[in-house]
C-alpha positions in Angstrom: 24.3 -17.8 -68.2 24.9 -19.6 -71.5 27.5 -22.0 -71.7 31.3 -20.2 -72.8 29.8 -17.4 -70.7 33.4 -15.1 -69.5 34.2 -14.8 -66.0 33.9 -10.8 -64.9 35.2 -10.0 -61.6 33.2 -7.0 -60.0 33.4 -6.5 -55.7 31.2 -8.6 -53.5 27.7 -8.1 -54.0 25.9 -11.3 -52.6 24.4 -12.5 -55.6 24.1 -15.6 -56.7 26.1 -15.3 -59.9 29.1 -14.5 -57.5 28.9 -17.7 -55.1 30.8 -20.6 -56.7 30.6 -24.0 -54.5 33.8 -26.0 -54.4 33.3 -29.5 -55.4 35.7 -32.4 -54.2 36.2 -35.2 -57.2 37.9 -38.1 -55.2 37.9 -38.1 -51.4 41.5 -37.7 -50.2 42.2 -35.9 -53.5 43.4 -32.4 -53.9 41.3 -32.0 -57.2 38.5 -30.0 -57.3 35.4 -28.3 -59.5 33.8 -25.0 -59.0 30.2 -24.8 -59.5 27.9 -21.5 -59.9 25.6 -21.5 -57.2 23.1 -19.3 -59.8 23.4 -21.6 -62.9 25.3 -25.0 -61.4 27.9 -24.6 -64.7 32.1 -25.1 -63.6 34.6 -22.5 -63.7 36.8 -23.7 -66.4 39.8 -22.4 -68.4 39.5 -21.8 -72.2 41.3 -23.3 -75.2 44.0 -25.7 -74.5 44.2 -27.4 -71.4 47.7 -28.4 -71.6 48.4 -24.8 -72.4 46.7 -23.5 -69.0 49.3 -21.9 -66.5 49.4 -20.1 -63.6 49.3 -16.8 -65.3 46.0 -17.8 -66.4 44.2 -14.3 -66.3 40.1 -13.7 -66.2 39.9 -13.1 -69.7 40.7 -17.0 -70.2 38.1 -18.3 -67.8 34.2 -19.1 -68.7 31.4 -21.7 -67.5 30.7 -24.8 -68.7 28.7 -27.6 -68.0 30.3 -30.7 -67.0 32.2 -32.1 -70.0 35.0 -34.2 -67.6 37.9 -31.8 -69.4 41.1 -31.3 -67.4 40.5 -28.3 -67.8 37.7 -28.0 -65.2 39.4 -29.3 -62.8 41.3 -27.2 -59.9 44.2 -28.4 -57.6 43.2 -27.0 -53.9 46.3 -26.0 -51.7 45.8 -25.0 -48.0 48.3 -22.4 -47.5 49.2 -21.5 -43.3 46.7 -22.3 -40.4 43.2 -21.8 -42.4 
């Protein structure tokens, strides 16, 4: 996929294109990136960074190569006994 490429959410299917492999920046951090197993670009949020949220819906996601943008990178919560 070429770079600003939109994020579409269709159900599991196994293919590559829908594998994304969570990269840890700093050990002991809870920031994270998202690669595309199929085409190694990072999930990252559109536009304004500072005006990201967390009503951030698919329409405002795309791929990117790795530009170093805050607005690739994802804060990673574990939530219970997972």
């Amino acid at each position: 996929m070429k770079a600003g490429g939109g994020i579409d959410f269709y159900a599991p299917n196994g293919q590559e294109n829908q594998k994304w492999l969570p990269i840890i920046a700093v050990l002991g951090s809870h920031a994270a990136y998202f690669a595309n197993e199929q085409d190694n670009q990072l999930l990252d949020v559109r536009g304004d960074p500072g005006a990201a949220s967390t009503t951030t819906s698919a329409h405002d996601l795309d791929q990117w190569p790795l530009d170093g943008g805050i607005n690739q990178r994802w804060s990673v919560t574990v939530q219970g006994n997972h």
